[in-house]
ROROGU-358103 format. One record per residue (C-alpha): residue number from 1; residue in three letters; y, z, x. Coordinates in nm, 3 decimals, always signed. Layout:
N
   n res       v       w       u
 NUM ALA       Y       Z       X
...
//
This chain:
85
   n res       v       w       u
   1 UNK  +0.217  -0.541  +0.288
   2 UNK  +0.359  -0.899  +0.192
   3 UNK  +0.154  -1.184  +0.239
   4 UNK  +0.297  -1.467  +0.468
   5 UNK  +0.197  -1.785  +0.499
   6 UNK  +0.184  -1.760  +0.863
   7 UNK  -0.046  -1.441  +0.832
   8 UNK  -0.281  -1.630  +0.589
   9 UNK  -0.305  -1.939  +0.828
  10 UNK  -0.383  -1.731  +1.118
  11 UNK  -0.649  -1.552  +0.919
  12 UNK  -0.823  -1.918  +0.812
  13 UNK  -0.797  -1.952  +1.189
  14 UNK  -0.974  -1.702  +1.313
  15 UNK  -1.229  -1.672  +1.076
  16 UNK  -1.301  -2.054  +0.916
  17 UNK  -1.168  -2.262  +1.213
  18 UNK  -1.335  -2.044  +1.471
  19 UNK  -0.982  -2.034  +1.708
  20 UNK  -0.848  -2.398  +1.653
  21 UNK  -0.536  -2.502  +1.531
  22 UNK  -0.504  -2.541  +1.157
  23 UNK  -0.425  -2.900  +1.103
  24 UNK  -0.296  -2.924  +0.767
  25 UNK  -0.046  -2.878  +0.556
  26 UNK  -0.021  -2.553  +0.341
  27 UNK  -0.014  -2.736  +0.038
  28 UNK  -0.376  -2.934  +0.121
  29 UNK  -0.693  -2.800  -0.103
  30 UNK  -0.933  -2.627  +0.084
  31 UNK  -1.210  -2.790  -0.108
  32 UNK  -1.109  -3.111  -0.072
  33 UNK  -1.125  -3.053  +0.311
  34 UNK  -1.454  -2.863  +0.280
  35 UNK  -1.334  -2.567  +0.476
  36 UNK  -1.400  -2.242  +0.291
  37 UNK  -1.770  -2.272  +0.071
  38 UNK  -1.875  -1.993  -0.154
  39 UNK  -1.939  -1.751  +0.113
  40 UNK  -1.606  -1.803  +0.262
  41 UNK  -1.447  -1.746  -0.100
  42 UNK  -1.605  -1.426  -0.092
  43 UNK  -1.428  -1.339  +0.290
  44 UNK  -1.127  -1.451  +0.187
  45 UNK  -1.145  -1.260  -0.139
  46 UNK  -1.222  -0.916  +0.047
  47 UNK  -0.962  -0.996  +0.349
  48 UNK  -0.747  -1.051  +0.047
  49 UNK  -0.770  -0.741  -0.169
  50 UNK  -0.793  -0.507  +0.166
  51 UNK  -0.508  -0.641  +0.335
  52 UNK  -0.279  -0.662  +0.043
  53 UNK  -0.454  -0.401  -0.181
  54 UNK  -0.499  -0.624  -0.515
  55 UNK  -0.735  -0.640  -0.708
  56 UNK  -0.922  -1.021  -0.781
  57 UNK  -1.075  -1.025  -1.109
  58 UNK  -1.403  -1.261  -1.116
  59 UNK  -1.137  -1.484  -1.380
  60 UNK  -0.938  -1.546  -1.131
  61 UNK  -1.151  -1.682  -0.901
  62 UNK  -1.032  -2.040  -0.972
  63 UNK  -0.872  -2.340  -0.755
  64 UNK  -0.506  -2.248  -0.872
  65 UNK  -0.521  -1.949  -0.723
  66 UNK  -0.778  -2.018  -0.365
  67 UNK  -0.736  -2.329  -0.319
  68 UNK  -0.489  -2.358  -0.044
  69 UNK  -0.221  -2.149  +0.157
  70 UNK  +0.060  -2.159  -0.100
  71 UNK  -0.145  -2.135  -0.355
  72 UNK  -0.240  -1.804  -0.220
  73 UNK  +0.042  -1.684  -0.139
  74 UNK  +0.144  -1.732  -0.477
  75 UNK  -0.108  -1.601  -0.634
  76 UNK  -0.078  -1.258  -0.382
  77 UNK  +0.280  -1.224  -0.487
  78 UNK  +0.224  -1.198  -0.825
  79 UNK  -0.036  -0.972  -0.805
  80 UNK  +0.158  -0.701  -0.592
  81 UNK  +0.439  -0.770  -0.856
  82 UNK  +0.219  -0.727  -1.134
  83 UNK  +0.099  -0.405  -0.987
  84 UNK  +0.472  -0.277  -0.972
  85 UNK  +0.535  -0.300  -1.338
//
């Protein structure tokens, strides 16, 4: 499955924002909106490697890859094309 970032936002929607809206930008860092703590890393993470079967090493548990809906998105891509070659 390919990750959107429409997919992604509705996720953070229905499981961080509790139904509202998502009022930011997909570019804005999670952390520096408080929104997803540890815990939440770890539901993302799982929602993550189930819906788009990847595999997230503990190394790669870092802003550049979590930290906000691109960012994710990138990060998603690259694993599925990793997984390819």
């Amino acid at each position: 499955m390919t990750i959107t970032t429409e997919a992604l936002r509705e996720f953070i929607k229905d499981n961080f924002l509790f139904g509202r809206e998502p009022n930011f930008s997909n570019d804005e860092s999670f952390l520096d909106m408080g929104l997803i703590d540890s815990t939440g890393v770890l539901e993302l993470v799982g929602h993550l490697e189930r819906e788009y079967r990847i595999k997230i090493e503990d190394d790669e548990l870092v802003p550049d890859n979590l930290d906000s809906i691109n960012r994710i998105v990138e990060f998603v891509v690259s694993k599925q094309a990793a997984a390819w070659c």
